[in-house]
DSSP file (Angstrom, degrees, kcal/mol; ACC not computed):
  #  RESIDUE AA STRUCTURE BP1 BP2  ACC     N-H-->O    O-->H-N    N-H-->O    O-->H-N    TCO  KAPPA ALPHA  PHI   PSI    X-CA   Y-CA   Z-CA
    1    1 A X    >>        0   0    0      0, 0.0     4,-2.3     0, 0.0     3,-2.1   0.000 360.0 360.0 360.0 -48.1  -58.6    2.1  -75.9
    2    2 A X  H 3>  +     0   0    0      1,-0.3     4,-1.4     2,-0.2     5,-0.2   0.912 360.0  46.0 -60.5 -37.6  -57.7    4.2  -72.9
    3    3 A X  H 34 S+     0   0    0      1,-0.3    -1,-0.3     2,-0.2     4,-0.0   0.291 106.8  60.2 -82.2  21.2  -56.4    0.8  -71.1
    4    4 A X  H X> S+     0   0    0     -3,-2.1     4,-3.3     3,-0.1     3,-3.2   0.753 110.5  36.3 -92.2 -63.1  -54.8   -0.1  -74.0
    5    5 A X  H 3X S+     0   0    0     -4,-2.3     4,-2.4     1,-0.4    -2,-0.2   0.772 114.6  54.3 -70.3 -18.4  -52.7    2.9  -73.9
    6    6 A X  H 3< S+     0   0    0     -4,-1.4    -1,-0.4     2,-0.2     4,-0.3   0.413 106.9  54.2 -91.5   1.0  -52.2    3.0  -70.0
    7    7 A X  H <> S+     0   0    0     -3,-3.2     4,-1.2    -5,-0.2    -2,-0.2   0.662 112.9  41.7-103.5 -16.9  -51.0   -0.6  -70.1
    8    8 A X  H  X S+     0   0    0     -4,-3.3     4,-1.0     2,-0.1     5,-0.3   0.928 109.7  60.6 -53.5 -50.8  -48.1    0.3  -72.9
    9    9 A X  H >X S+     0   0    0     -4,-2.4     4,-1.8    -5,-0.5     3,-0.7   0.913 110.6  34.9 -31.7 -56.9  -47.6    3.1  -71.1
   10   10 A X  H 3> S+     0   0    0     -4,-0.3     4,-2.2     2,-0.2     5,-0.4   0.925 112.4  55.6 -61.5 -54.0  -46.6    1.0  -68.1
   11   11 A X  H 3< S+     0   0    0     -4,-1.2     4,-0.4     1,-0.3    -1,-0.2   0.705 107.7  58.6 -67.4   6.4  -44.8   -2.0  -69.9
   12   12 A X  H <X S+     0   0    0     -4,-1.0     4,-1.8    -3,-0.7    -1,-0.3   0.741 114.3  41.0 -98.7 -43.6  -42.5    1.1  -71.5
   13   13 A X  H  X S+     0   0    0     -4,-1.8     4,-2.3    -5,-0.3     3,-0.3   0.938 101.1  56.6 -50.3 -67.6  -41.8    1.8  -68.3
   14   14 A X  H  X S+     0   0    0     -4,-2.2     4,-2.1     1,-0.2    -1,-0.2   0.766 109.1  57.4  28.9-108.1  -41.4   -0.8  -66.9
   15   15 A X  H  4 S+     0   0    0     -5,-0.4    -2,-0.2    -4,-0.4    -1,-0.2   0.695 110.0  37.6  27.9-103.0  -38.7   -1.4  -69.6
   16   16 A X  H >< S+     0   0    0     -4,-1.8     3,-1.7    -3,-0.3    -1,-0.2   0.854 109.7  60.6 -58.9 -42.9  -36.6    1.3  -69.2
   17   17 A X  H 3< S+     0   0    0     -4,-2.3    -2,-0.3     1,-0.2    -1,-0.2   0.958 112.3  43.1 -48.7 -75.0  -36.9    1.3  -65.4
   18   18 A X  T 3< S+     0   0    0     -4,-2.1     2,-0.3    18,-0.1    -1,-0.2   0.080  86.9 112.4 -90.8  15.8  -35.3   -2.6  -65.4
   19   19 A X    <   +     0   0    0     -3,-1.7     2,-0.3    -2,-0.2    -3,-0.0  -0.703  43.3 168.1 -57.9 137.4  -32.5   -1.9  -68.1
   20   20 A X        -     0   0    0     -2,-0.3    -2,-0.0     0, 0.0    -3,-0.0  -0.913  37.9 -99.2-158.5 142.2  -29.2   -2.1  -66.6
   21   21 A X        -     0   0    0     -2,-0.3     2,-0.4     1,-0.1     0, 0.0  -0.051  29.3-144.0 -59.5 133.1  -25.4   -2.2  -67.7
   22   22 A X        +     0   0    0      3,-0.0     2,-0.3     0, 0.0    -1,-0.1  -0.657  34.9 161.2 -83.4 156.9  -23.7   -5.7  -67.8
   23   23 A X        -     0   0    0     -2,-0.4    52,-0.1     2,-0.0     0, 0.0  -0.772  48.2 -77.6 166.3 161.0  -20.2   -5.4  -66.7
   24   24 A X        -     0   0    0     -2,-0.3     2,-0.3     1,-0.1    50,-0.0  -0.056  40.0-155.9 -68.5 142.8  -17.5   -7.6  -65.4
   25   25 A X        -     0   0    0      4,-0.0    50,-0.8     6,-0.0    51,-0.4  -0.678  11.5-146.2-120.8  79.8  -18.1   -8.3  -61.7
   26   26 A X    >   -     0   0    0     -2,-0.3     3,-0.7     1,-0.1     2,-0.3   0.338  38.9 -68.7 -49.1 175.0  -14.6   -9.2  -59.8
   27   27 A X  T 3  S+     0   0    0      1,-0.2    45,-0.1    45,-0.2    -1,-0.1  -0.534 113.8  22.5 -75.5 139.3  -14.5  -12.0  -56.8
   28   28 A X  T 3  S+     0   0    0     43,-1.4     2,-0.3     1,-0.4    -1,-0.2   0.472  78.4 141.1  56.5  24.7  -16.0  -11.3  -53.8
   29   29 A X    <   -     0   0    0     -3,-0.7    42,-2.7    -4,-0.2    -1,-0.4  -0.654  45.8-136.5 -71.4 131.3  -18.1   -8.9  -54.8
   30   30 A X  E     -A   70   0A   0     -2,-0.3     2,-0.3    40,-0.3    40,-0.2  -0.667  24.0-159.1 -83.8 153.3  -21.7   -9.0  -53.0
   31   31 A X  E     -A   69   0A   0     38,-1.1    38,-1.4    -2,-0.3     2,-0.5  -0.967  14.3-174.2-132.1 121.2  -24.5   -8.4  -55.4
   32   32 A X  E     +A   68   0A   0     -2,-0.3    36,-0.2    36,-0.2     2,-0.1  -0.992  26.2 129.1-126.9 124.4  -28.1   -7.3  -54.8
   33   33 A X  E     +A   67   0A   0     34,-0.9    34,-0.9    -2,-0.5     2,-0.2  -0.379  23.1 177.2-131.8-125.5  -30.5   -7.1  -57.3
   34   34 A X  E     -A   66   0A   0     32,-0.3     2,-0.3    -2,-0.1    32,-0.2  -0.729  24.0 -93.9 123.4 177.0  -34.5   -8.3  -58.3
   35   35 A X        -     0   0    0     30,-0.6     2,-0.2    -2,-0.2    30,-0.2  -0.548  18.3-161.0-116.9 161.9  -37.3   -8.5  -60.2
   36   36 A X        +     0   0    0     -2,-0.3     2,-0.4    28,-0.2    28,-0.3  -0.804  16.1 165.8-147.9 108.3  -40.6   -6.7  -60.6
   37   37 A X  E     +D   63   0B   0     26,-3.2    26,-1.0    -2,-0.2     2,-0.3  -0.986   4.7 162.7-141.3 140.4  -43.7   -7.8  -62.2
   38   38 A X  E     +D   62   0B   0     -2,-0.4     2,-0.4    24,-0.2    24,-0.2  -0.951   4.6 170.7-142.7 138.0  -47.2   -6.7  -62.3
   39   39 A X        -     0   0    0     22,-2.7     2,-0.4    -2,-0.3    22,-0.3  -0.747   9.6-163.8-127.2 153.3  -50.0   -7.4  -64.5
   40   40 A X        -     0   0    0     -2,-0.4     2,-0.2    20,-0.2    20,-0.2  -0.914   7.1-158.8-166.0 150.0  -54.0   -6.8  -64.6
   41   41 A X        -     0   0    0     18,-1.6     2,-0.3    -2,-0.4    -2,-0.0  -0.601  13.9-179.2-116.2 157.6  -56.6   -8.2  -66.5
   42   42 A X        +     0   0    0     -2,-0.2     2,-0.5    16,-0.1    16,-0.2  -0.625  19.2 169.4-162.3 106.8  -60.4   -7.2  -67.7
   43   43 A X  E     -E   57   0B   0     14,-1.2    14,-2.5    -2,-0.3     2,-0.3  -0.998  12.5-171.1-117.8 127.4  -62.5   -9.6  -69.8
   44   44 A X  E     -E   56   0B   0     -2,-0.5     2,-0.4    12,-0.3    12,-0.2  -1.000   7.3-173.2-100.4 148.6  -65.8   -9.7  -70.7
   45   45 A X  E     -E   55   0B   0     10,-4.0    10,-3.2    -2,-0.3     2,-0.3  -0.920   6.1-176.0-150.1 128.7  -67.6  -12.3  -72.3
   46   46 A X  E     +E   54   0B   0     -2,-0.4     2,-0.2     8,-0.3     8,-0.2  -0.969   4.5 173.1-125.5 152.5  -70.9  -13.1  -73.8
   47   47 A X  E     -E   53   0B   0      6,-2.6     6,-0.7    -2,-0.3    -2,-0.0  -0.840  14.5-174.4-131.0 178.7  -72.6  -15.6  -75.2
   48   48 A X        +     0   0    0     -2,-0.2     2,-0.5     4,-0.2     4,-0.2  -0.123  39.2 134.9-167.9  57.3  -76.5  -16.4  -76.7
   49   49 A X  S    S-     0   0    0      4,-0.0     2,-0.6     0, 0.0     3,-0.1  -0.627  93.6 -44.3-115.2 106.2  -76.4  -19.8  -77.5
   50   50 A X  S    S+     0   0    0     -2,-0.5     3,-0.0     1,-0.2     0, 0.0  -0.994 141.4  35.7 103.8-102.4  -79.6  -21.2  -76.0
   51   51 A X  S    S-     0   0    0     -2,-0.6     2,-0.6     1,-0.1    -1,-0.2   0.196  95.5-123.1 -49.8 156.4  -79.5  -19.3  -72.1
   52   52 A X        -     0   0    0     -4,-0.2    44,-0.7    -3,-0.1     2,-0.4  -0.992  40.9-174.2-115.5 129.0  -78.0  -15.7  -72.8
   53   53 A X  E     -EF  47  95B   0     -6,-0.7    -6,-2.6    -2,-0.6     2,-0.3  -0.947  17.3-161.3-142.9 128.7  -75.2  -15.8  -70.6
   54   54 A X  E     -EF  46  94B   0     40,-2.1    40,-1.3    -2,-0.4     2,-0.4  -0.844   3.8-166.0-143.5 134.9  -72.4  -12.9  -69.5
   55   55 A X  E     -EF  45  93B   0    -10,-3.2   -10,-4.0    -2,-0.3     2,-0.3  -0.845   4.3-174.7-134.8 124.1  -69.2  -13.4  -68.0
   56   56 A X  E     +EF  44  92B   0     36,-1.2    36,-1.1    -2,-0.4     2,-0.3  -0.951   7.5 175.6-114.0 135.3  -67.0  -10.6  -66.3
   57   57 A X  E     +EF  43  91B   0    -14,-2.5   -14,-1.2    -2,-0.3    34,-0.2  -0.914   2.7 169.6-125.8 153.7  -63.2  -11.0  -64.8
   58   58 A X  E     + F   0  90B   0     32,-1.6    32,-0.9    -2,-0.3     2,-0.1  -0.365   8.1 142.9 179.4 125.0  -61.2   -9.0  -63.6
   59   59 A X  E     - F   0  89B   0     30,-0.2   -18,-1.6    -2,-0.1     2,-0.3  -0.453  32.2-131.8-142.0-148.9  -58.0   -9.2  -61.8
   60   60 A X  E     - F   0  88B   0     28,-2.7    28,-1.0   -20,-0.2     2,-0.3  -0.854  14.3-168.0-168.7 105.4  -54.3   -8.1  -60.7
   61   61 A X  E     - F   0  87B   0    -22,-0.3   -22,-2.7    -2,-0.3     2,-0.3  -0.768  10.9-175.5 -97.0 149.8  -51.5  -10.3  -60.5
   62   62 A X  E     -DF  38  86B   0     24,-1.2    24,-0.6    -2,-0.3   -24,-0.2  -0.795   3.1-179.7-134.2 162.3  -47.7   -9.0  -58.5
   63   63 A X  E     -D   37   0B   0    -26,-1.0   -26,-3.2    -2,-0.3     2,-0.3  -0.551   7.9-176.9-165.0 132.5  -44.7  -10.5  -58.2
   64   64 A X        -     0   0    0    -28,-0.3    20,-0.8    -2,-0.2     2,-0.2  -0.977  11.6-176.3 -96.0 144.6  -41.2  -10.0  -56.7
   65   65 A X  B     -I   83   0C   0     -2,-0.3   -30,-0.6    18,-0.2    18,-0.2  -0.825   4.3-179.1-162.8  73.5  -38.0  -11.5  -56.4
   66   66 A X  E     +A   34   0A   0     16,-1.0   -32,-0.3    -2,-0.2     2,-0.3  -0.041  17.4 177.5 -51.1 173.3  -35.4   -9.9  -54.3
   67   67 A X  E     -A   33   0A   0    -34,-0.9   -34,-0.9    14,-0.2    14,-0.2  -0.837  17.7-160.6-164.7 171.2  -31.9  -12.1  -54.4
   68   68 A X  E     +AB  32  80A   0     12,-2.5    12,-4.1    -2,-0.3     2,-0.3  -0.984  20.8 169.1-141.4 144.8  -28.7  -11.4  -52.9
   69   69 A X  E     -AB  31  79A   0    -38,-1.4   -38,-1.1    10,-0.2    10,-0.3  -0.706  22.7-136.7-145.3-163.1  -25.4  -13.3  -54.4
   70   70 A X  E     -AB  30  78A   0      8,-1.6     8,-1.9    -2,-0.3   -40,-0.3  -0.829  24.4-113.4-162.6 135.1  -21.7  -13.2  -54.1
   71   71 A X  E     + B   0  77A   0    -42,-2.7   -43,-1.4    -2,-0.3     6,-0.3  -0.442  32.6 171.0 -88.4 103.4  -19.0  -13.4  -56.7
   72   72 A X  E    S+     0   0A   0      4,-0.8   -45,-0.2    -2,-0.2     2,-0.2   0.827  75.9  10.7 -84.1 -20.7  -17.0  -16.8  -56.2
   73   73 A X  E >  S- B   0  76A   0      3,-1.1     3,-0.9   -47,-0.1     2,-0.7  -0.488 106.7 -72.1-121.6 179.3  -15.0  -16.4  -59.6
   74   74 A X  T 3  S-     0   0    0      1,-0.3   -48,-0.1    -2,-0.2     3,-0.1  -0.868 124.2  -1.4 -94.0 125.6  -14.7  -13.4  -62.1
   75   75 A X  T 3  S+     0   0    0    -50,-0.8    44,-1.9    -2,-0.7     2,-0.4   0.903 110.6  99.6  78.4  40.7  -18.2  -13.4  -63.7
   76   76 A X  E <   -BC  73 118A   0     -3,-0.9    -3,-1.1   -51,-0.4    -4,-0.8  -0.902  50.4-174.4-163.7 147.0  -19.8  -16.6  -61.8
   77   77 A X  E     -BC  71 117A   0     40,-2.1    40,-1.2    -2,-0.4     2,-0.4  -0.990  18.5-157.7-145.6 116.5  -22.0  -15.7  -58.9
   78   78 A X  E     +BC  70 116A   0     -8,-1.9    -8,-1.6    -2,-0.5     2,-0.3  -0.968  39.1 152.9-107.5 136.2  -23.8  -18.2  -56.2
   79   79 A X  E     -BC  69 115A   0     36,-2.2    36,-2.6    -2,-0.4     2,-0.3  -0.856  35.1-134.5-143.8 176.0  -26.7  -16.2  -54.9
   80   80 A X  E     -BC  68 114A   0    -12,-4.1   -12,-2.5    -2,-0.3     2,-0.3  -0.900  17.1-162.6-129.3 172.8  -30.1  -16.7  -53.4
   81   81 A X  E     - C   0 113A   0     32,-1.5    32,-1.5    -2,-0.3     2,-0.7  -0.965  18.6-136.4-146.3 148.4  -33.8  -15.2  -53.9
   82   82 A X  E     - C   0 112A   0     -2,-0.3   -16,-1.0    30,-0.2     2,-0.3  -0.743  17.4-156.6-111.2 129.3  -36.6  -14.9  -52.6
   83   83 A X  B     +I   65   0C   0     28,-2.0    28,-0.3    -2,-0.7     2,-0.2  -0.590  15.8 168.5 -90.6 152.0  -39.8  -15.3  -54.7
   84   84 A X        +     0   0    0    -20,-0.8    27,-0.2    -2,-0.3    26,-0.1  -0.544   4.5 179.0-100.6 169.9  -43.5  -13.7  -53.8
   85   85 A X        -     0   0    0     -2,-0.2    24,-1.2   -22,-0.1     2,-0.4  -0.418   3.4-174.6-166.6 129.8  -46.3  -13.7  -56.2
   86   86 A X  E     +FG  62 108B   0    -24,-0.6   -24,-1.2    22,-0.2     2,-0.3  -0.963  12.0 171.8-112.5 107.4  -49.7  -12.1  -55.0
   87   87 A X  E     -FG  61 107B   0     20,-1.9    20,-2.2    -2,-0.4     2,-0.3  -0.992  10.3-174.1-152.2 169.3  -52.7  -12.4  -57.3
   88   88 A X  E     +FG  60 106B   0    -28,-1.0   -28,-2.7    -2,-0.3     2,-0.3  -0.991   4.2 176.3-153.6 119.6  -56.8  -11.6  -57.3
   89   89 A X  E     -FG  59 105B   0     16,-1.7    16,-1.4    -2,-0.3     2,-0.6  -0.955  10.0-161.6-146.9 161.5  -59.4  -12.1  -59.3
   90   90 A X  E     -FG  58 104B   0    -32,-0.9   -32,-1.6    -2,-0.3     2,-0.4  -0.887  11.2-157.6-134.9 154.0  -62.8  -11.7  -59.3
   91   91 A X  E     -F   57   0B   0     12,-2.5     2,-0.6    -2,-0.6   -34,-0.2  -0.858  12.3-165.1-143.8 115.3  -65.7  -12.9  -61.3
   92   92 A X  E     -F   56   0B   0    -36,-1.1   -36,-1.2    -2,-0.4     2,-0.5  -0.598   1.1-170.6-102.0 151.6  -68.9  -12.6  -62.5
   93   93 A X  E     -FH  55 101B   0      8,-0.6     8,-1.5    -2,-0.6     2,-0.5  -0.869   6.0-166.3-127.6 117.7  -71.6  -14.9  -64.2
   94   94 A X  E     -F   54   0B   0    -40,-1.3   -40,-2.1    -2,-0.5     2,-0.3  -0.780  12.0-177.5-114.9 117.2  -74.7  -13.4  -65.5
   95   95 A X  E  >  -F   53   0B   0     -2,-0.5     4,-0.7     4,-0.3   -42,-0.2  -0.951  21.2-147.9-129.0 126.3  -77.1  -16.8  -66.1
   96   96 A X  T  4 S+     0   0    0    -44,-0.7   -43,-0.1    -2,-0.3     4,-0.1   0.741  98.0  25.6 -75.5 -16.0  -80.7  -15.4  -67.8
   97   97 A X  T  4 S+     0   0    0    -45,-0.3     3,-0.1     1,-0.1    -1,-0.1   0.972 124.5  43.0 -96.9 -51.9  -82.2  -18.3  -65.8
   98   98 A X  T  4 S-     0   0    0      1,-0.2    -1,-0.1    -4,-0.0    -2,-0.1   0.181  99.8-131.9 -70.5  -2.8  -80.3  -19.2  -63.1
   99   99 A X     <  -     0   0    0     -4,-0.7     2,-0.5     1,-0.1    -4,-0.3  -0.094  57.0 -31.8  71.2-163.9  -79.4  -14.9  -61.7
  100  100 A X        -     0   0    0     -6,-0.2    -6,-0.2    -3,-0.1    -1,-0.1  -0.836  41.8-168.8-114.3 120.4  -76.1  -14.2  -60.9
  101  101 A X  B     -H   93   0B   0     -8,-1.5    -8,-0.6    -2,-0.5     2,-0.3   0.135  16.9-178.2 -93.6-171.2  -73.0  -16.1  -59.5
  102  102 A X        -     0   0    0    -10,-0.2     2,-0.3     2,-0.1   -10,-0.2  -0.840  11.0-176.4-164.9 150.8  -69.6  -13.5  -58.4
  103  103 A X        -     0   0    0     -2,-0.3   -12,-2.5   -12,-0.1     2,-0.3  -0.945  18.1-152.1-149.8 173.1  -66.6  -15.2  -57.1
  104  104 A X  E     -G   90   0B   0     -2,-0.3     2,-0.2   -14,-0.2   -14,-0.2  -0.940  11.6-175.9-136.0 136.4  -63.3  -14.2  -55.8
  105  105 A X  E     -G   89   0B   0    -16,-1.4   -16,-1.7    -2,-0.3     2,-0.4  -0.771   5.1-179.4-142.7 120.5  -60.3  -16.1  -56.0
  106  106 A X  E     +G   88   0B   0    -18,-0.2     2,-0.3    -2,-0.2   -18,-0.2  -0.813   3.3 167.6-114.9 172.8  -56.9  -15.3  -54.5
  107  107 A X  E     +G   87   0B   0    -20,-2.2   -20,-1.9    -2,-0.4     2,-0.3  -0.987  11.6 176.1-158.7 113.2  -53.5  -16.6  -54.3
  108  108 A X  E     -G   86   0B   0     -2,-0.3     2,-0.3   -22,-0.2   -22,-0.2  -0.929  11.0-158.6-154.8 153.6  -49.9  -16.3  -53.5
  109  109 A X        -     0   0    0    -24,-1.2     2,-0.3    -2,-0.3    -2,-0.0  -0.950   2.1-156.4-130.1 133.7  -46.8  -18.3  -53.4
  110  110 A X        +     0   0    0     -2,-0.3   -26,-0.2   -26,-0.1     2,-0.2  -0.988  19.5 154.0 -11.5  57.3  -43.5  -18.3  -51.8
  111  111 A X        -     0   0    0    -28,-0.3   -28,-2.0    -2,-0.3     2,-0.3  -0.770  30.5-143.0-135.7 158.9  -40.1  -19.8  -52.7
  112  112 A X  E     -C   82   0A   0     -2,-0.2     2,-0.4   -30,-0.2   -30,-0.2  -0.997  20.7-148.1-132.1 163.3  -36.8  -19.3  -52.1
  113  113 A X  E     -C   81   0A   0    -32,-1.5   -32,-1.5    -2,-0.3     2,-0.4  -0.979   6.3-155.3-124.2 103.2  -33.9  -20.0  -55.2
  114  114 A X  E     -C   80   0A   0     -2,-0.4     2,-0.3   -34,-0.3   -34,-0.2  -0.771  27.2-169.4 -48.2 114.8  -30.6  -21.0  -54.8
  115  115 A X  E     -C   79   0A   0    -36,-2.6   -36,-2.2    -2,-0.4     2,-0.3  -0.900  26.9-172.6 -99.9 145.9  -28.7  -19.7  -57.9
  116  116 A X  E     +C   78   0A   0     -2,-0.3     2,-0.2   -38,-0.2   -38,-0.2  -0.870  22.7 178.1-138.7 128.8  -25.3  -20.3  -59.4
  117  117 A X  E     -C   77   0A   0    -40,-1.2   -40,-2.1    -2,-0.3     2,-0.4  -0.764  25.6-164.4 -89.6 149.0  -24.6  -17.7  -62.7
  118  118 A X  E      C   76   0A   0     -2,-0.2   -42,-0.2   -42,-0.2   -43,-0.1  -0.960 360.0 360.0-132.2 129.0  -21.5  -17.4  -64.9
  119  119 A X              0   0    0    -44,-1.9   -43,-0.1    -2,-0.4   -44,-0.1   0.634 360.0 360.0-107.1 360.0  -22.7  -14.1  -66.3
């Protein structure tokens, strides 16, 4: 229940934090904005058909996505960004016969995004 309420908490934040006014953006205006995302996970999982078997995860995914763009028209924008994304998780497997496995697995990816918006 308490991570129930400390991950609304957050995604309220979140929220409000990454509201922001539209409004008309003349030519040749620079524009800098981005993204924010972050997530975490916590599963456990049993079973007891045949073996008794229990299975724990738990991980934390990130991501950001700077861009920078520039107005060529009123209200149309060619920009770029640049994507991250970091995530980690780790796991364990509770076998009654076989003892217990743990793994880690992490990740991250890279891009960058040529955009054209008409906002």
């Amino acid at each position: 229940m308490k991570t129930n309420i400390k991950n609304c908490f957050f995604a309220a934040a979140f929220t409000l934090i990454s509201t922001g006014a539209i409004a008309q953006v003349s030519q040749g205006t620079v524009v800098v904005s981005g993204l924010i995302g972050a997530s975490t996970n916590d599963v456990v999982l049993e079973t007891t058909h045949g073996n008794y078997s229990r299975e724990e995860s738990k991980g934390f995914s990130l991501s950001l996505r700077p861009t920078l763009g520039y107005m060529l028209h009123d209200n149309l924008e060619l920009g770029i960004g640049l994507s991250y994304s970091h995530s980690r998780s780790k796991d364990k497997d509770f076998l009654r016969a076989e003892g217990t496995n743990n793994y880690t697995d992490r990740s991250f990816g890279l891009s960058l995004d040529p955009y054209l918006k008409n906002m």
